[in-house]
C-alpha positions in Angstrom: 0.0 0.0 0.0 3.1 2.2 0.5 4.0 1.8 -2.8 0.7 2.7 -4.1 0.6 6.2 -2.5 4.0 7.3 -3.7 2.4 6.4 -6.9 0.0 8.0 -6.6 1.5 11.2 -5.3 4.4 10.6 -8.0 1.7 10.8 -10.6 -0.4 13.4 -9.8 1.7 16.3 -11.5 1.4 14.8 -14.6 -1.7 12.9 -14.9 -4.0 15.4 -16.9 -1.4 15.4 -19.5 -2.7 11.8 -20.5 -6.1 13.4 -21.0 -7.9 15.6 -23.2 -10.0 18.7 -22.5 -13.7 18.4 -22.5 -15.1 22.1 -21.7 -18.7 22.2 -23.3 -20.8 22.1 -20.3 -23.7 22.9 -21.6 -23.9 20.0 -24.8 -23.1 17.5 -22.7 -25.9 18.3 -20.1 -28.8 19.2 -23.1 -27.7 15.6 -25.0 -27.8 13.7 -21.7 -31.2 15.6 -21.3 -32.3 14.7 -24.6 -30.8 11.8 -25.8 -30.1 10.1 -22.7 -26.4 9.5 -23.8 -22.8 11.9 -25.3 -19.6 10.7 -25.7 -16.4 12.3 -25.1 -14.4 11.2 -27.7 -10.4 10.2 -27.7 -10.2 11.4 -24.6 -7.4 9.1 -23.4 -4.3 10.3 -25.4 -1.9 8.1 -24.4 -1.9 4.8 -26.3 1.1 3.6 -23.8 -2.0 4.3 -20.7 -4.5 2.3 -22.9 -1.9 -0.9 -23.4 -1.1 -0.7 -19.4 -4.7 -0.6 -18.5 -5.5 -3.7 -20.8 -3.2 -5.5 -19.6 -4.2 -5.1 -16.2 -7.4 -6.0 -16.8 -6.4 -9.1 -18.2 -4.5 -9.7 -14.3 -7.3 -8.7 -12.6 -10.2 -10.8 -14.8 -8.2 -14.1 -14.0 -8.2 -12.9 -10.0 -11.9 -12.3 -10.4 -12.2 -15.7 -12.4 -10.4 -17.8 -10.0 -12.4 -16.6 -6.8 -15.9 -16.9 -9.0 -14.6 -20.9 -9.8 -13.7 -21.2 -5.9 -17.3 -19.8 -5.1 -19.7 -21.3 -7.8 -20.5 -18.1 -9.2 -19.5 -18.3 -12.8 -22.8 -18.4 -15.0 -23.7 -15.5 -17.3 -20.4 -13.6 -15.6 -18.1 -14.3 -18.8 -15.5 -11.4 -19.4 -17.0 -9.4 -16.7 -14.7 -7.7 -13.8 -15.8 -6.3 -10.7 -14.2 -3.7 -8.3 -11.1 -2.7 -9.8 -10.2 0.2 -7.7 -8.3 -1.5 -5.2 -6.8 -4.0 -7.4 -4.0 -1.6 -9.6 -3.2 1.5 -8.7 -3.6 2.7 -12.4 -7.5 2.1 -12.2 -7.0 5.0 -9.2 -4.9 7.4 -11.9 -7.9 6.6 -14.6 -10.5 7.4 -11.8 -8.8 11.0 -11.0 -8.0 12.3 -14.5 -12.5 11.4 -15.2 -13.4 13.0 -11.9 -10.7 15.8 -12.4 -11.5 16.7 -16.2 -15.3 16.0 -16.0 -16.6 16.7 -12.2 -18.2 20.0 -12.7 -20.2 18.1 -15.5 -20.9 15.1 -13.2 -21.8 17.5 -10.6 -24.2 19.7 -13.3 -26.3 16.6 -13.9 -26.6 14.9 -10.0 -27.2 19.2 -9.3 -25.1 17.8 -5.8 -21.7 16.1 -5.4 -21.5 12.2 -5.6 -19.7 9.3 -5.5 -18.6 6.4 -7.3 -20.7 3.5 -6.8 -18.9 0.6 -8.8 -16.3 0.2 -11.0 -16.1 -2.7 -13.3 -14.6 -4.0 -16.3 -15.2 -6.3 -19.8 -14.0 -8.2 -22.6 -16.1 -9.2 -24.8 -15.1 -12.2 -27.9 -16.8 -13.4 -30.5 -20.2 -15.0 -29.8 -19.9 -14.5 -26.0 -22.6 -13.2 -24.1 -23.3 -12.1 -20.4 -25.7 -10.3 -18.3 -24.3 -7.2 -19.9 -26.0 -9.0 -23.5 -29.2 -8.5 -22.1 -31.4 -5.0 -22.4 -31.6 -3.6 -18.9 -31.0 -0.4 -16.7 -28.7 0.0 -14.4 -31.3 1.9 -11.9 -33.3 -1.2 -10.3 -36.4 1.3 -9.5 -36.7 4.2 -12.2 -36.1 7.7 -11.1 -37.8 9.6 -13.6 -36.6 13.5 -13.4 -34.6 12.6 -10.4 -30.7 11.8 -11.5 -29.6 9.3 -9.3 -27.1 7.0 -11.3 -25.0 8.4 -14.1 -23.4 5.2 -16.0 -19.9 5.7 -18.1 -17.9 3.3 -20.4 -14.4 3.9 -21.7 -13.3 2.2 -24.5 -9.8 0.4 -24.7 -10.1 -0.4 -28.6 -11.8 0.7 -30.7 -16.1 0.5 -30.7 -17.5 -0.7 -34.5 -20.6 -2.1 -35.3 -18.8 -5.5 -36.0 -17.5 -5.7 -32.5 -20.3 -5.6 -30.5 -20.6 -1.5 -29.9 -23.4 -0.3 -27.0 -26.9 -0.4 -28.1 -28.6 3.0 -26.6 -32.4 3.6 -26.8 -32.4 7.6 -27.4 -35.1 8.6 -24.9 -35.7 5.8 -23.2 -34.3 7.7 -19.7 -37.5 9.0 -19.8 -40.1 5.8 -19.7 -40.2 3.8 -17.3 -41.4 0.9 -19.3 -38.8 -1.5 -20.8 -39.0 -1.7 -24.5 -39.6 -4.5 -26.4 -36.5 -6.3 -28.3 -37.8 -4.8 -31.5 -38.3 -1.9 -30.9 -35.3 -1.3 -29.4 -32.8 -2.7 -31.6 -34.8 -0.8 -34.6 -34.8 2.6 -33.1 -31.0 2.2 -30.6 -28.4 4.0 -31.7 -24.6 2.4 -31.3 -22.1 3.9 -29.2 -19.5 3.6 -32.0 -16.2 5.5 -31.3 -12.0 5.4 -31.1 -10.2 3.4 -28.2 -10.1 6.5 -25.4 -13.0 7.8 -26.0 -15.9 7.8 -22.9 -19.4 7.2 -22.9 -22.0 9.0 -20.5 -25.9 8.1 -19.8 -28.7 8.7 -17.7 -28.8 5.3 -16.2 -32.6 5.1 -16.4 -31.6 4.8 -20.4 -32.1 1.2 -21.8 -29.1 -0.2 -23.3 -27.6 -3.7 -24.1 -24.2 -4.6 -25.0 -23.7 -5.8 -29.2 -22.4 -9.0 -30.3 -19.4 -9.2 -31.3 -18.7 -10.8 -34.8 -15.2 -10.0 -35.2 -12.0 -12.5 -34.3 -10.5 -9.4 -31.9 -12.0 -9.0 -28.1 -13.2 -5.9 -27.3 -12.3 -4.4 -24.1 -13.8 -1.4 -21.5 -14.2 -0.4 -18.0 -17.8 1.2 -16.8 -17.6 3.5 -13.4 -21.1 4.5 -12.5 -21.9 7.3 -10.0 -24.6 7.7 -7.9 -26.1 10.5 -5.4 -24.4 10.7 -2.0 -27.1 9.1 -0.5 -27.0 6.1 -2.6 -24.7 3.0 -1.0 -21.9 1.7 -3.0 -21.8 -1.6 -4.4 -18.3 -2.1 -2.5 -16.3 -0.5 0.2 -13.6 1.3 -1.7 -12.2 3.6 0.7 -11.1 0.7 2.8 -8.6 -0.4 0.4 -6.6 2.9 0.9 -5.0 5.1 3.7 -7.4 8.1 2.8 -4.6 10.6 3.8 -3.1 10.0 0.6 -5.7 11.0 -2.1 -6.3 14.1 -2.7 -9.9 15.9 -2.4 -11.2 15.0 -5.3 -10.8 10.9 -5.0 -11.8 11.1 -1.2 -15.0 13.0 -2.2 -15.6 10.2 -4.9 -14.4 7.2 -3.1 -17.2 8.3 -0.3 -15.3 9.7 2.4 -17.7 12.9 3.4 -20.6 10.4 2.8 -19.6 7.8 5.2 -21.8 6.0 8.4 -21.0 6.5 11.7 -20.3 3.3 13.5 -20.7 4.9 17.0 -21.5 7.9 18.9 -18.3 9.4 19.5 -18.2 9.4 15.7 -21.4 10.6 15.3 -20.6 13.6 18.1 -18.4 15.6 16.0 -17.5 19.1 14.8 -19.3 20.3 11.8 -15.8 19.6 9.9 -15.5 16.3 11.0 -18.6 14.4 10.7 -18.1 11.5 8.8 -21.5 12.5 6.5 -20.8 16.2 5.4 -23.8 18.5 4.9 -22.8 20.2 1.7 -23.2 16.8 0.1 -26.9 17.2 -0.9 -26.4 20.9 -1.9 -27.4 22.4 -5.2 -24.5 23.3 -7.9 
């Protein structure tokens, strides 16, 4: 862990360099309005940052893999990784430099801060299909005007029709309905687009990943944020010594959201309290 935070710290002059700048507010919030969905595109510019992060995630689906085999949980979980903050320290440098380049635009649509709720991964080969196959939403109950959930994808290859690219319904954030499977597949759109490049949507939209026809894998990592309020699908901050990341990660990671386990905790200083009241606050 030691090593991790001097990496961190080492890294943290130079990481935005890695990343390109996405300053259009006011796009992203009317398409995510509208449509549902916007991508960023190419913003990853280092191809070197791309190759390290696939092959990480090729380490960290074989650790997932062998404790889903010890466990009996492999069915419909093919390609899929969970929870990789925690497991490389350069899924906590990608984290900062989305959060750092895009938070005013993640805070614009929650209108309040938030936090990361999960952070998982894919590969997905040629006539392979998982849970992620299936249409679905990623908010269990819908939340009609209310933004709880925003999901992202970023791509580590290239996105084509031939390799399976996300299927979004346009508009379908705003029904709370699911759509039949022809309807949607006539009227989705495909989130087609270079290796780099990030995809953002209302998680009420209705989506479903593509097959993929081609002999290449295709590979991504899908962060979703949520409202403060909202738990996290895994305890993140407990994988790091919290006086080590800077504000941004802690706020993101959950620390000014966190429970109080007893009442000296809970007695605290306006500054201290483990659940900070600016959290539900309008931007």
């Amino acid at each position: 862990r030691e090593m991790l935070f001097i990496f961190i710290k080492i890294k943290s002059n130079n990481i935005m360099s890695k990343f390109k700048k996405y300053l259009d507010k006011n796009e992203f919030i009317e398409q995510l309005n509208t449509k549902g969905w916007f991508i960023a595109h190419e913003f990853i510019q280092d191809d070197v940052f791309i190759d390290e992060i696939k092959l990480s995630l090729k380490k960290c689906f074989q650790s997932c893999q062998s404790i889903r085999e010890k466990n009996g949980v492999t069915d419909n979980n093919f390609g899929t990784i969970h929870h990789l903050i925690g497991q490389d320290p350069i899924f906590l440098e990608l984290l900062n430099g989305l959060v750092g380049e895009f938070n005013d635009l993640f805070e614009s649509f929650f209108e309040s801060k938030y936090i990361l709720n999960a952070f998982g991964g894919n590969f997905l080969e040629k006539g392979v299909h998982s849970y992620a196959s299936e249409i679905h939403r990623d908010v269990r109950s819908y939340s009609s005007d209310l933004n709880l959930m925003m999901n992202t994808l970023i791509m580590f290859d290239d996105f084509t029709e031939e390799n399976g690219a996300t299927y979004l319904l346009p508009g379908s954030h705003k029904n709370s309905q699911k759509p039949n499977k022809e309807n949607f597949y006539e009227k989705s759109e495909r989130a087609i687009a270079k290796k780099g490049s990030v995809v953002f949507w209302n998680s009420n939209l209705w989506h479903a990943a593509g097959e993929n026809t081609s002999n290449k894998e295709r590979s991504s990592v899908t962060p979703m944020f949520t409202k403060t309020f909202m738990k996290p699908q895994f305890d993140y901050l407990s994988q790091f010594d919290t006086d080590n990341l800077n504000e941004n990660l802690k706020q993101v990671l959950g620390f000014y959201s966190r429970t109080p386990k007893n009442l000296d905790e809970w007695y605290q200083p306006k500054e201290n309290r483990f659940y900070r009241s600016n959290q539900e606050v309008k931007i």
